[in-house]
LOVEX-772811 format. One record per residue (C-alpha): residue in one letter; y, x, z. Coordinates in steps of 0.2 Angstrom, whole numbers, m for minus. Each point is the difference from the previous one (the first is absolute). Last residue first. Example, Ala and Ser with C-alpha at 12.3 -4.5 7.8 and 13.67 -1.06 7.14 Angstrom:
<drenros>
+------+-------+-------+-------+
: resn :     y :     x :     z :
+------+-------+-------+-------+
:    S :    m5 :    68 :    36 :
:    A :   m17 :    m6 :     3 :
+------+-------+-------+-------+
</drenros>
This chain:
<drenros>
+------+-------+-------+-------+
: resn :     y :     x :     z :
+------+-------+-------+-------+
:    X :   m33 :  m182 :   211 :
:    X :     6 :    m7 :   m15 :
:    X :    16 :    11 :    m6 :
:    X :   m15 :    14 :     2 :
:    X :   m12 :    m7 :   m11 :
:    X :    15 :    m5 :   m14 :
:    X :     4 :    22 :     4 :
:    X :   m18 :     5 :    m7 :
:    X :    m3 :   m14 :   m13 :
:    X :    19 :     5 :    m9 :
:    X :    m5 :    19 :     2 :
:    X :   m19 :    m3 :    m7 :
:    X :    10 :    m9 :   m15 :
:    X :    14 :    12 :    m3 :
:    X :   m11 :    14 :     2 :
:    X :   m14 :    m6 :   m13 :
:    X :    15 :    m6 :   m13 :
:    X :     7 :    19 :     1 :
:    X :   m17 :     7 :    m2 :
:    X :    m6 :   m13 :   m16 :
:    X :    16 :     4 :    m7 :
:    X :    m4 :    20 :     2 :
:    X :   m15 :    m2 :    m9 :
:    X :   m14 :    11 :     0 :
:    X :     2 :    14 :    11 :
:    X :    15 :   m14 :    10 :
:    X :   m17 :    m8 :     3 :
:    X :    m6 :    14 :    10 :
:    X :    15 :     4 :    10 :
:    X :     3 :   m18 :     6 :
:    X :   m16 :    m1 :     3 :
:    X :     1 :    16 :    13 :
:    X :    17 :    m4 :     6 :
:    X :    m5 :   m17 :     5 :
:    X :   m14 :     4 :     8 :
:    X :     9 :    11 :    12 :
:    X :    12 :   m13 :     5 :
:    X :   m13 :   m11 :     2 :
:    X :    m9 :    11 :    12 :
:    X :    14 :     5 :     9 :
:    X :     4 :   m17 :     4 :
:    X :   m17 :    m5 :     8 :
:    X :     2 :    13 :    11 :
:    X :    18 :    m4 :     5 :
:    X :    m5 :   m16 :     3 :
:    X :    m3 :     4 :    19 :
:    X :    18 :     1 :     1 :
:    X :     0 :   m20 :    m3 :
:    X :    13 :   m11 :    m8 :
:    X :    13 :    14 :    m3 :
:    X :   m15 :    11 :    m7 :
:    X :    m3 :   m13 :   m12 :
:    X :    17 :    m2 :    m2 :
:    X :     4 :    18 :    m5 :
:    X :   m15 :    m1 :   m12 :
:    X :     7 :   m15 :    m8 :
:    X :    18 :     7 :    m2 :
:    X :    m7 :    19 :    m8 :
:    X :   m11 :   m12 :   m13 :
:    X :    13 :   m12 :    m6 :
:    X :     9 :    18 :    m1 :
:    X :   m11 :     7 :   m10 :
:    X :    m1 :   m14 :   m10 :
:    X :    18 :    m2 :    m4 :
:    X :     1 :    19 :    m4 :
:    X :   m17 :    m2 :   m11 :
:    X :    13 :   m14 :    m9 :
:    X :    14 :     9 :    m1 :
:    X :    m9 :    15 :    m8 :
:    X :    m8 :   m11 :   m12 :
:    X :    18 :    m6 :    m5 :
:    X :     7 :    19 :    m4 :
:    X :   m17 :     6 :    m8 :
:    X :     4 :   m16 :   m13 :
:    X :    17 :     9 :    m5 :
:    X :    m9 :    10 :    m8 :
:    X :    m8 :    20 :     1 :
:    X :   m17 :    m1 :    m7 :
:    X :     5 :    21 :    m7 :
:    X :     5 :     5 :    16 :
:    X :   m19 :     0 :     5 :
:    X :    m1 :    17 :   m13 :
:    X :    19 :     6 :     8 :
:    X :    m9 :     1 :    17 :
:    X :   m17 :     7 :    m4 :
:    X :    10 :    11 :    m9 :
:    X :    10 :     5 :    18 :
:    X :   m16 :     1 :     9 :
:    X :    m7 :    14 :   m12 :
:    X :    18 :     8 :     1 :
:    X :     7 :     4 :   m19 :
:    X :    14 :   m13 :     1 :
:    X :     7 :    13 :    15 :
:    X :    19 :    m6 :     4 :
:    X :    m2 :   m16 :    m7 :
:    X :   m17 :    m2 :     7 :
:    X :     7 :     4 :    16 :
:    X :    13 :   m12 :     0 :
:    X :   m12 :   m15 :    m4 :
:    X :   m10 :     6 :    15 :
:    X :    16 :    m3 :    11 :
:    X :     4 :   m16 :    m6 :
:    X :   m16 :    m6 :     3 :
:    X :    m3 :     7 :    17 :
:    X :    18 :    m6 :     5 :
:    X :   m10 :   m21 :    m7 :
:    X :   m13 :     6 :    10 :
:    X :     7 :     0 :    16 :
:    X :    12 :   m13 :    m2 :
:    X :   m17 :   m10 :    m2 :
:    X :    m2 :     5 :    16 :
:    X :    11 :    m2 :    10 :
:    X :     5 :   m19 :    m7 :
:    X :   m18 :    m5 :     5 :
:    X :     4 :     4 :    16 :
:    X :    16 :    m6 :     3 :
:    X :    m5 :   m15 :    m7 :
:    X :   m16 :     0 :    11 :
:    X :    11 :     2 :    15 :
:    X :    10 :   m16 :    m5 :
:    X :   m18 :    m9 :     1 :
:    X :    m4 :     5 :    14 :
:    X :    18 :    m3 :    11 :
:    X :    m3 :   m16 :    m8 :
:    X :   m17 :    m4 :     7 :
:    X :     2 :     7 :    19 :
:    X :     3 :    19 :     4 :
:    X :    m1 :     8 :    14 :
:    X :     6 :    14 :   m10 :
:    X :   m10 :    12 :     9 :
:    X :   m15 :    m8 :    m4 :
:    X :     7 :    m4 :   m14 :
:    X :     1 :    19 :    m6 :
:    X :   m17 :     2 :    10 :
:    X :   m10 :   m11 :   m10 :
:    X :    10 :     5 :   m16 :
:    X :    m6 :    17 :     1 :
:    X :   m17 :    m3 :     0 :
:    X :     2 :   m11 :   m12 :
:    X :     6 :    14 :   m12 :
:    X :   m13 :    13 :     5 :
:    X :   m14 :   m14 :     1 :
:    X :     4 :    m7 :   m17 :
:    X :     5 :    17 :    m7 :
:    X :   m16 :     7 :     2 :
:    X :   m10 :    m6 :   m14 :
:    X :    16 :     2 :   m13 :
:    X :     0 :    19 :     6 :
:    X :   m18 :     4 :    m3 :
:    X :     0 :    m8 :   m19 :
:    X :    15 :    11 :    m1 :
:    X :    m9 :    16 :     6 :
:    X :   m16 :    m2 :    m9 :
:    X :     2 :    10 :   m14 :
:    X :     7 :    13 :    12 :
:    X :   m15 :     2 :     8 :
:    X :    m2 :    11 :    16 :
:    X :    17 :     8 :     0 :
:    X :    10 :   m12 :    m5 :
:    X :   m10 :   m13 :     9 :
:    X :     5 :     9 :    15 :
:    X :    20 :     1 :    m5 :
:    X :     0 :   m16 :    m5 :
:    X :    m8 :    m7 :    17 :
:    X :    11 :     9 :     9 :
:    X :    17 :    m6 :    m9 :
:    X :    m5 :   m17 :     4 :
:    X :     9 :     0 :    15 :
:    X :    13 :     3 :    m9 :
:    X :     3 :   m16 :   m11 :
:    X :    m4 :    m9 :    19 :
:    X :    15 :     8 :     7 :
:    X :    11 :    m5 :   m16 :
:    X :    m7 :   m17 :     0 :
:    X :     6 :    m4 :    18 :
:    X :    17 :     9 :    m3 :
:    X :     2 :   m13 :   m14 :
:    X :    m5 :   m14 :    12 :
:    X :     9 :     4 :    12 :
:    X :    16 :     0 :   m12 :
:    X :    m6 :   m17 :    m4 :
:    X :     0 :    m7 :    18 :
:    X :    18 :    11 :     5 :
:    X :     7 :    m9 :   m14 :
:    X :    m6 :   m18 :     2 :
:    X :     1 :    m8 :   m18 :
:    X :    15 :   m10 :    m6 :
:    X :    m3 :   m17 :    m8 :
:    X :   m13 :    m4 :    10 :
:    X :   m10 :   m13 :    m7 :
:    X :   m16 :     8 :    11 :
:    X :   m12 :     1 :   m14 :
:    X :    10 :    m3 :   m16 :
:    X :    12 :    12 :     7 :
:    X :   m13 :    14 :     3 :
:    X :    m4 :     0 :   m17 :
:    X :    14 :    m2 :    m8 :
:    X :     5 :    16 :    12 :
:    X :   m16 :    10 :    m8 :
:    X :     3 :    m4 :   m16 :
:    X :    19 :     6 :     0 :
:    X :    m7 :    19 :     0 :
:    X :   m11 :    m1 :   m13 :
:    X :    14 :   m10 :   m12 :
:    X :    12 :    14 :     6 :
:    X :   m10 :    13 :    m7 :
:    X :    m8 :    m7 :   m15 :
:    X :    14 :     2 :   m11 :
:    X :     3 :    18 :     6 :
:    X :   m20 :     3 :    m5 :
:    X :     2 :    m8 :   m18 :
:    X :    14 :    12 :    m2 :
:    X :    m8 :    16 :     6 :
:    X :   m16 :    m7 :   m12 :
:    X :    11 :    m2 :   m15 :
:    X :     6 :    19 :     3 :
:    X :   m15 :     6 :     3 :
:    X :    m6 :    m6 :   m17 :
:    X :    12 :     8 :    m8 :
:    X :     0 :    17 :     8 :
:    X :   m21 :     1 :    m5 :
:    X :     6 :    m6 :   m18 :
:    X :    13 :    12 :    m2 :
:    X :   m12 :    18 :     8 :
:    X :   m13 :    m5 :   m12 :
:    X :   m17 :    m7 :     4 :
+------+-------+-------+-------+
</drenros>
């Protein structure tokens, strides 16, 4: 691939990335204000959140390191396994702390869903420098080769796993709101939905988007139920 083609289609996918930003990052606050119809979401509940996901993002850093080490085929397959009990693990205690009742919850999941897509949308940004500056990179062409299904249909897929994963994030914190003890049961929901997720999106990333909206929609209508 020449050097003009490879710039080009960074280019498109730079600006299909700054349209998706703030759409990603208004999904969650939709969210949370069809939940609890507030119109403004609890500041120190979503910034709890964010710091929640942020410890539980590093917790995994062990297990990626090991896995590393051991088998680095492995090593996403490992991290999508543990995140449910890393992630609700961590929840448990942040509304523990929060003393938190259904809203308080909810508004943490925004904050936590917010985190982390933020996450990967710097990532993104970032990764699309490098290739700039080094095009040659193996992991910069992989880069400007799935650049090239760049639309503005990755923009409105990326809202909606960024409403599922927060319908998902919200019904996990209730379930853990409702009973403590749930916890369990919601790291293992949260851990299968990364797996599936992650194998369908091999096939078809529709099918993985629409799998997350609706194990997210089922998961949180369970908890606004008990």
């Amino acid at each position: 691939m020449d050097a003009a083609t490879a710039q080009t289609r960074l280019r498109r996918l730079t600006k299909q990335l700054a349209w998706m930003t703030p759409c990603v990052l208004a999904a969650p606050y939709a969210i949370g204000y069809l939940l609890t119809a507030h119109l403004t979401v609890n500041a120190f509940a979503a910034a709890a959140g964010g710091i929640g996901w942020m410890v539980a993002f590093l917790a995994r850093a062990p297990v990626s390191l090991m896995m590393k080490a051991l088998n680095p085929a492995c090593t996403h397959v490992a991290l999508n396994a543990v995140s449910g009990p890393l992630e609700e693990s961590t929840r448990l205690m942040l509304l523990l702390m929060l003393k938190a009742g259904r809203d308080i919850a909810i508004e943490s999941a925004v904050g936590w869903s917010t985190v982390e897509v933020l996450y990967y949308l710097i990532a993104g940004f970032v990764a699309i420098r490098r290739a700039r500056a080094n095009p040659e990179d193996p992991g910069s062409r992989q880069l400007i080769a799935a650049a090239a299904g760049a639309s503005g249909a990755g923009v409105i897929w990326a809202v909606v796993e960024r409403t599922g994963a927060t319908l998902a994030h919200a019904g996990f914190a209730l379930l853990i709101v409702f009973n403590p003890a749930f916890a369990l049961l919601a790291a293992c929901l949260h851990s299968t939905l990364d797996l599936c997720a992650v194998a369908l999106a091999r096939k078809s990333r529709v099918a993985a988007e629409l799998f997350i909206v609706v194990f997210g929609g089922a998961v949180v209508a369970t908890g606004l139920q008990l």
